[in-house]
PAPA-778472 format. One record per atom (N, C-alpha, C): residue in three letters; x, y, z. Coordinates in steps of 0.02 Angstrom, whole numbers, plus 50000, padded with zeros to 5 digits. Example, Ala and Ser with C-alpha at 12.3 -4.5 7.8 and 13.67 -1.06 7.14 Angstrom:
<bapas>
ala506604971650390ala506154977550390ala506604983550390ser506424988850354ser506844994750357ser506455000250394
</bapas>
This chain:
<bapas>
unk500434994250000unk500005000050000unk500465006250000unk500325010649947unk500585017349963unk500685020950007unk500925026950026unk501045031150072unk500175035850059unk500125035550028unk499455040849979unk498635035050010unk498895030449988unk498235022850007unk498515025050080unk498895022650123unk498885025150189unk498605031150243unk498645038850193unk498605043050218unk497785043350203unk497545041650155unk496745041050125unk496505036350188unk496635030950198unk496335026350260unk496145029350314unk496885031850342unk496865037050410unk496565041850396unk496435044750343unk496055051650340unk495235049250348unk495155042550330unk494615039350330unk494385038550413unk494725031150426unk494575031050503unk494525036250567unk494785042650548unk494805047750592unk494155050850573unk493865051750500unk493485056850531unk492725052950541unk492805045350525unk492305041350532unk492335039050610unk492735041050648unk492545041050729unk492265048250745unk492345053250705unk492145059050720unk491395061150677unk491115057450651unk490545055850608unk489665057150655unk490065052450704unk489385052850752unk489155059950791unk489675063250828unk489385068850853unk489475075950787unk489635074250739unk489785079250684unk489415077550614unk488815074350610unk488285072950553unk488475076050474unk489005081250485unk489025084450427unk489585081150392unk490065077850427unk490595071850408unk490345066650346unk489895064850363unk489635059150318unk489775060750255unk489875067550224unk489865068650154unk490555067450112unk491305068750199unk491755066250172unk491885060550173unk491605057150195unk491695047350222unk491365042850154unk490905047150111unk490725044450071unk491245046450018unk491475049749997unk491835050849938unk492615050649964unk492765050450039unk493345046050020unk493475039550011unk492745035850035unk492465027750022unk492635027649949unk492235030849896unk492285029749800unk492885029349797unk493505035849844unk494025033249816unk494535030449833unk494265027049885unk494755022149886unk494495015349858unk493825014949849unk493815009749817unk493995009749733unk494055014049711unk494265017349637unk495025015249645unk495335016049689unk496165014749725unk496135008149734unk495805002949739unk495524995949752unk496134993949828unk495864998149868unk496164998249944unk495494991049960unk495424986949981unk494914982250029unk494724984950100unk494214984350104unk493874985550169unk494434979650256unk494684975750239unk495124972650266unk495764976550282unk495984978850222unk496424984850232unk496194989350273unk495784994050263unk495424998250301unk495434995350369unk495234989350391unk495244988550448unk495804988150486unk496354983750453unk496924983850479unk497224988050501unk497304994050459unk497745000950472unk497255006850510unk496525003750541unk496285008450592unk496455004750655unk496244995050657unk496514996650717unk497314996250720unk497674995950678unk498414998950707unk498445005350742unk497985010650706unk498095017850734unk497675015950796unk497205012350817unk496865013850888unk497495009550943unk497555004650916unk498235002850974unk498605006250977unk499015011550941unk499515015150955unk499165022251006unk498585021750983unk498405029151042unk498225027751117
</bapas>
């Protein structure tokens, strides 16, 4: 995975914990979803490299 597929993930998982008290989020969670799936990143991926970032915090 790229440095770029990496930074798209984390940009992902952060603001999709911040989604719930901030409703207006959803609009970027969806279109960074298209592209990373356009990037053909897997939802497995995605998972992996959020919880890496939650164990490290």
């Amino acid at each position: 995975m790229s440095h770029l597929d990496k930074m798209l993930v984390r940009n992902y998982w952060l603001i999709q914990r911040l989604c719930h008290t901030h409703p207006q989020l959803r609009v970027y969670i969806r279109a960074l979803g298209r592209r990373m799936k356009r990037r053909g990143i897997s939802p497995k991926q995605i998972n992996d490299l959020g919880l890496a970032l939650e164990s490290r915090d």
